[in-house]
N, C-alpha and C positions, 0 to 999 in steps of 0.2 A: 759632693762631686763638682769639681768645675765645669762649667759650662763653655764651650766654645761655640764662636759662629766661624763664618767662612763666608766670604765672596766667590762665588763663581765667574770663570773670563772663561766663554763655551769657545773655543779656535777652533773654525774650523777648514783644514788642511787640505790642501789641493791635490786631488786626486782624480781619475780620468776612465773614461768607458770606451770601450773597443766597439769601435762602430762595423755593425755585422753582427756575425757568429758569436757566441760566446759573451755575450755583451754585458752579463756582470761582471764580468774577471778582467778583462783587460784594460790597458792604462795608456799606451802609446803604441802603435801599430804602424807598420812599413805598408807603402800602398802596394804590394804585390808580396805574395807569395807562391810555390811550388805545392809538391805533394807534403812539405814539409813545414811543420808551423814552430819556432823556435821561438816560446817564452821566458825571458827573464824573471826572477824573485828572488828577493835579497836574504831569505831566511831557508836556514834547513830544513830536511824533511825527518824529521822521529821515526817516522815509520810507517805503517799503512794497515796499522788494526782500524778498524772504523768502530768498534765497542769503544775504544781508549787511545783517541789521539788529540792532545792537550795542546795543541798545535794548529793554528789556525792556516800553514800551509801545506801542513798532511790532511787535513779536512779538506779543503780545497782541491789537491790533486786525487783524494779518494773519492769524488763525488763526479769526476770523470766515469770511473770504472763500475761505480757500485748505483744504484736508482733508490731516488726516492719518490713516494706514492705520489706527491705534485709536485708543481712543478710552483717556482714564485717569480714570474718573468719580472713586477715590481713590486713594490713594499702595497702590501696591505692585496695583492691582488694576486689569485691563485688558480693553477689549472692543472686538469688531470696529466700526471705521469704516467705510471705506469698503474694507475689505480683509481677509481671516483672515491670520496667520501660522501656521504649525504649523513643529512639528521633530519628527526621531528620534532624532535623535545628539547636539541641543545644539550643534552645527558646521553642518551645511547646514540651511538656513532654508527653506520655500517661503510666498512671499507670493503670493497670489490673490485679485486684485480681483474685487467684488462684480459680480455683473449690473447691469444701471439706474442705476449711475451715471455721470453725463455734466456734463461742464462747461457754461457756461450758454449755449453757443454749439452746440448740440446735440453735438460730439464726444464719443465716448466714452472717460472717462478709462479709457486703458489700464495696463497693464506698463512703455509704451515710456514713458509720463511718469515711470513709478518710477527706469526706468534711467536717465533723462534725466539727473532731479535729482540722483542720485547722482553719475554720472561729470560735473557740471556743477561738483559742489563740490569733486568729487578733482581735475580741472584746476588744475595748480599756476598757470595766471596767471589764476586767478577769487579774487576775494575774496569771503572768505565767515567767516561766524561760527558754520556749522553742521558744519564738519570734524570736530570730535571727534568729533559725531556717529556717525561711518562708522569710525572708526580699524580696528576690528575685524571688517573686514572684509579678505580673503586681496587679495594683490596690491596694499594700501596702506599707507605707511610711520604712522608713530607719528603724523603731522601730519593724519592722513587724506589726505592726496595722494597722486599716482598716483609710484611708484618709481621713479627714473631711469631711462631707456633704455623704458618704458611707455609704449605710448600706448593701453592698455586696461586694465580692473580683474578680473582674474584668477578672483576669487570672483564676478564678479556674471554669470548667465545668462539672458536671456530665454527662454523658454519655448514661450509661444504670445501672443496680444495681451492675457491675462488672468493669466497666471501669470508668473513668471520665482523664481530661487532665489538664494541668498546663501551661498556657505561664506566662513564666518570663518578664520581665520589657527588659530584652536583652539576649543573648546565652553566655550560661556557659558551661562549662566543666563539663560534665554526672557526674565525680566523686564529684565535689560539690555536684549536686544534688540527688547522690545515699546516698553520705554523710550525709546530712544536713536533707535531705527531706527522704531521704529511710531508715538511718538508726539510727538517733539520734531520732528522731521523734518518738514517742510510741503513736500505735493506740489506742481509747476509742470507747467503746460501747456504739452509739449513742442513743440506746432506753433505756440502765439504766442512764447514764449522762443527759440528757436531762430532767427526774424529779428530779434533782436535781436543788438548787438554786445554778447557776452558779458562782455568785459575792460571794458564800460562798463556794469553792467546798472543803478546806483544811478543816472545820468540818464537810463535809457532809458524809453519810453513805458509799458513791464510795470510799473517803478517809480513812476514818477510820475503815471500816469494808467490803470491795469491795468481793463481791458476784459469778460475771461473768469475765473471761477472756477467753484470748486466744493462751496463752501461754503454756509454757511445765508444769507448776504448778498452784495450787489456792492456795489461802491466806488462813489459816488456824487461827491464832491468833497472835497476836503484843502485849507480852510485854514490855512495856513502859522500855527503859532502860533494856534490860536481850539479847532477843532473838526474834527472828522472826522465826515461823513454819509454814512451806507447804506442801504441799502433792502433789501427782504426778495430772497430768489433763488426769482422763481416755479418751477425746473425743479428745484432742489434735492429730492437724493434722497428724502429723509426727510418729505418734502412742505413747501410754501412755510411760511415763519416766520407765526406768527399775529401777532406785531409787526410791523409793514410796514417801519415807518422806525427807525434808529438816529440819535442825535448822543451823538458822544462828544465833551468838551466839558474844554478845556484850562485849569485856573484853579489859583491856588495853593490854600493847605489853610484858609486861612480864608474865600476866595469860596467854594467848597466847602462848606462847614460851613453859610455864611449861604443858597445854592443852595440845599441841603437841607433849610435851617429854611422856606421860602418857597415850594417846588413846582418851582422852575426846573429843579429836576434831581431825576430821579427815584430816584439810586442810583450811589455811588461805587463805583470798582474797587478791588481791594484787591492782593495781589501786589507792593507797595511803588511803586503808579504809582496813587492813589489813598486813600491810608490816613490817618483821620482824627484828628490829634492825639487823643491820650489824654486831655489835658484839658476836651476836645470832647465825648466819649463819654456822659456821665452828663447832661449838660444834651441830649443827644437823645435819652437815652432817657427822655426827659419827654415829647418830643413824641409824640402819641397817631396822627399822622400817619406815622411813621416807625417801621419794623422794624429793631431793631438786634442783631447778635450778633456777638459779641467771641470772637475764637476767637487764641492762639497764632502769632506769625510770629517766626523766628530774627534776633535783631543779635546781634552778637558783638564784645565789650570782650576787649583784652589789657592785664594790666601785667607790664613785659618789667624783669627782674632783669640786669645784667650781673656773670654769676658767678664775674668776676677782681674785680672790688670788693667785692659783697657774696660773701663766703667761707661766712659761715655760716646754712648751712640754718634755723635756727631764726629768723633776722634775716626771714627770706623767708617764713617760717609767720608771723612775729607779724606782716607783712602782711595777709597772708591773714586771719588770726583777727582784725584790728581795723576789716576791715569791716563796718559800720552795717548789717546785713541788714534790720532793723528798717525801718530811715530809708530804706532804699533803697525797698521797700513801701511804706509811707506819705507817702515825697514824690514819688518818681519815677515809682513804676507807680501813685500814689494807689489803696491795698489790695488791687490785682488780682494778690496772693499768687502765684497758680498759675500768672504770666507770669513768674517768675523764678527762675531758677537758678545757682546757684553751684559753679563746679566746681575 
């Protein structure tokens, strides 16, 4: 078998934080707004199964509507949502839902929705893009689905309507499991999901037209290709949104740019479903209207050597050493130095 190497050149791409509310998502923001918050995103929305959305900006706008156990205000740092995790051992987990929070149909979200979504994703005939999620949890194989000969998940136990607990397969490090399990993970509402046909959930009405949450908004209506409209969640725990209405609003990167110079839209997302050419960047921060801050987001370039042709290492360094770093700076990232790395 040949052997290849590869140079890594890590770029990394400018991208921006919504100073306020909302401050993982946003990328450039108008200094005022109404009852109305109009964001920009350059990519469409699939749908709004939250079991199977392959889509990093239906993830995105379902995690408005839907709650996850914590909350991750920054990387590596994590805090209750709508639920504490604790451990002793690093192996058995105990999640405990909050008092007062209820979905917007007065239910209260329990335990039983915890378990719900978990054994809903380890069902090996659900499709889902949230399995990794759970792998590491006892009684599920490497895919996060349930074991042959299973028709239950071994580690996961309810408790009472408020608690239930988790042993992993071995002890992990809390932040995995705040990570993976507390906050990638977006809860369902086990008494609307559950008349649904499961092995169809991506046309069923949860997906296409979803009723109950328990998030800071409701779904209001999904234009195909345009916009997505919400509304604030008067019942939401944390008390209703002082923004009433959302439009999230589907254009490329230069309607976007021009949205922005004009008032139409209040504030792009950023998370790579929303991110404003670079070349963009410096003629907005002209406008006296607009908040902009350029923060860090990873692309990553490979060039792949095959090391039955090229034999000698030194042929493969004077690669390396005859890229332009300069040039790369000054044309590419136009001088934002500290967006790029070379490795």
């Amino acid at each position: 078998m040949k052997k290849i190497m590869k140079y890594l050149i890590l770029s990394l791409t400018l991208m921006a934080t919504l100073v306020g509310g909302l401050s993982n998502y946003g990328q450039v923001q108008a200094q005022e707004f109404n009852d109305t918050l109009n964001i920009g995103v350059t990519n469409t929305v699939s749908g709004l199964n939250i079991f199977n959305s392959s889509d990093v900006v239906a993830q995105w706008v379902e995690r408005f509507m839907y709650p996850s156990l914590v909350d991750q205000p920054e990387a590596g740092v994590f805090s209750s949502n709508i639920a504490e995790i604790t451990t002793d051992d690093n192996q058995l987990y105990t999640i405990t839902i909050l008092d007062d929070v209820n979905w917007s149909d007065g239910t209260a979200v329990s335990s039983h929705d915890v378990a719900f979504t978990i054994t809903t994703i380890a069902d090996p005939q659900v499709e889902t893009h949230a399995a990794s999620y759970i792998t590491a949890i006892d009684g599920l194989g490497d895919d996060g689905k349930l074991v042959e000969g299973s028709d239950s998940i071994s580690g996961l136990e309810v408790i009472d309507d408020k608690t239930l607990t988790l042993t992993l397969k071995e002890p992990a490090d809390p932040a995995y499991v705040n990570e993976n399990i507390g906050f990638k993970l977006l809860i369902a509402p086990k008494h609307v999901v559950e008349e649904q046909d499961l092995y169809n959930l991506g046309s069923s009405e949860f997906a296409t037209n979803p009723t109950v949450f328990a998030g800071p908004y409701k779904f209001v209506k999904y234009e195909n290709g345009s916009y997505v409209q919400l509304e604030a969640n008067e019942t939401y725990f944390r008390g209703e949104p002082k923004i009433k209405n959302i439009f999230i609003q589907i254009m490329d990167s230069t309607a976007l740019v021009t949205a922005l110079q004009s008032g139409t839209v209040d504030m792009s997302a950023g998370g790579g479903i929303g991110v404003i050419p670079i070349t963009d960047i410096n003629m907005l921060r002209e406008n006296d209207n607009l908040t902009v801050e350029a923060n860090p987001g990873t692309s990553i370039q490979f060039m792949y050597f095959n090391n039955a042709v090229i034999t000698d290492a030194n042929v493969r360094k004077a690669f390396l050493m005859a890229i332009n770093r300069d040039r790369l700076v000054s044309d590419l990232i136009l001088g934002e130095e500290r967006f790029l790395l070379l490795l």
